[in-house]
C-alpha positions in Angstrom: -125.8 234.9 26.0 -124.3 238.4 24.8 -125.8 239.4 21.7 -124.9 242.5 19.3 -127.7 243.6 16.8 -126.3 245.9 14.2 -128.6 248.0 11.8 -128.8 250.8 10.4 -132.7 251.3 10.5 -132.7 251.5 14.3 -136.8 251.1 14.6 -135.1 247.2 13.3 -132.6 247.0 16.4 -135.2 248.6 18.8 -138.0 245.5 18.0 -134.9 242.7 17.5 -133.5 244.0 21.1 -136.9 243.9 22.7 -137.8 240.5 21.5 -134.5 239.1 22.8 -134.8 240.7 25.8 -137.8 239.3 26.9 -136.1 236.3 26.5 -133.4 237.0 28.9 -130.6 237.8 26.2 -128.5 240.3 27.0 -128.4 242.7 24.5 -126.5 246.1 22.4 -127.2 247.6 19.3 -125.5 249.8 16.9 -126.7 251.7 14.3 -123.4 251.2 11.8 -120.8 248.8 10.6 -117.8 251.0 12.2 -120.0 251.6 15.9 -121.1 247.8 15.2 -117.3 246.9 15.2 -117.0 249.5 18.0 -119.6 248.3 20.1 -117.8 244.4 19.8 -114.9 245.5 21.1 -116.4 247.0 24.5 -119.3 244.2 24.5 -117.3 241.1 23.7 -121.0 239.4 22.1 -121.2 235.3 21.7 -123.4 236.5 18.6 -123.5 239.6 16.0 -127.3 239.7 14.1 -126.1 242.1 11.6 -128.1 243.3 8.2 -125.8 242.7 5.6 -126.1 246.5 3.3 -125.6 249.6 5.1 -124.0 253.1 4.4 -120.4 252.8 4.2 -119.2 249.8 5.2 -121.4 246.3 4.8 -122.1 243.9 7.4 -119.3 242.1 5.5 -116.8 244.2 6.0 -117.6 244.4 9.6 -117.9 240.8 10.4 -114.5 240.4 8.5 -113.1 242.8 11.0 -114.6 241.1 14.3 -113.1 238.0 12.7 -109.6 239.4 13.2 -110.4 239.0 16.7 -112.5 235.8 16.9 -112.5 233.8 13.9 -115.9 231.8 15.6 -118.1 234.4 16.5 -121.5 233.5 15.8 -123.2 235.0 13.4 -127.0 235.5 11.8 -127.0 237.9 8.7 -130.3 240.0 7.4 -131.4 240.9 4.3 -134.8 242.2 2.6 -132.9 241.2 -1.0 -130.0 237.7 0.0 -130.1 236.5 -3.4 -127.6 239.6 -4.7 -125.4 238.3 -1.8 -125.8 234.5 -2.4 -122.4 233.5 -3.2 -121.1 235.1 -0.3 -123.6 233.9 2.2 -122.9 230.7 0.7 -119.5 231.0 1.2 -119.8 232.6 4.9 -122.2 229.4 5.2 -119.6 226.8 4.6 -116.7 228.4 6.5 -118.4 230.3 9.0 -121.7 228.6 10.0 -123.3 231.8 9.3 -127.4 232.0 9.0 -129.6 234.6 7.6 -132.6 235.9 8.4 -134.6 237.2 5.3 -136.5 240.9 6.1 -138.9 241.1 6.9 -139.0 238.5 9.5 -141.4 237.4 12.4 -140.4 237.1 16.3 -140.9 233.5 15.4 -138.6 233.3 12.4 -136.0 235.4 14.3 -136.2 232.8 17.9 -136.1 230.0 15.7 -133.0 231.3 13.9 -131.1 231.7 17.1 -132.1 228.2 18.6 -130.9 226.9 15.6 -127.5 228.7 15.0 -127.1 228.1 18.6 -127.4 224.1 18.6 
């Protein structure tokens, strides 16, 4: 499985790309929404783990964008404060399938997340 982690604290995408990894995933980071968009298009990922507030554009705003070009992608959100996005995560729930992954997380939370979102 191709995965694309996108944050903007990259010391976050260097642990998250470690972890998955060592379980065989293969892996890309980016440190924005635009070189997270970027980085889809060259990678083609069967997931995006993306933290939802960065400078400029969101993780929104990105994921809308990769939608343009696969309305399925897979996707797991992260955010140290969801409830200020909880109608849209709700909403991203119901048509998307999305999950979330509330900072700060464990290796455990974060595996468990995946095995889930991938079932």
């Amino acid at each position: 499985m191709k995965i694309l982690v996108v944050d903007d604290n990259q010391e976050i995408t260097f642990v998250i790309k470690a972890i998955l990894q060592q379980e065989q995933y293969h892996v890309q980071t980016a440190d924005s929404a635009m070189d997270g968009y970027i980085m889809y298009l060259q990678f083609q990922p069967d997931l995006v783990i993306t933290d939802i507030h960065m400078p400029r554009n969101n993780g929104f705003e990105m994921m809308e964008a990769i939608r343009s070009h696969d309305s399925e992608i897979k996707t797991i959100y992260m955010s140290a404060d969801p409830f200020s996005f909880g109608t849209r995560l709700r909403v991203e729930k119901e048509i998307y399938g999305i999950d979330l992954l509330n900072k700060p997380f464990t290796r455990e939370d974060l595996l468990q997340t995946l095995t889930s979102l991938k079932n």
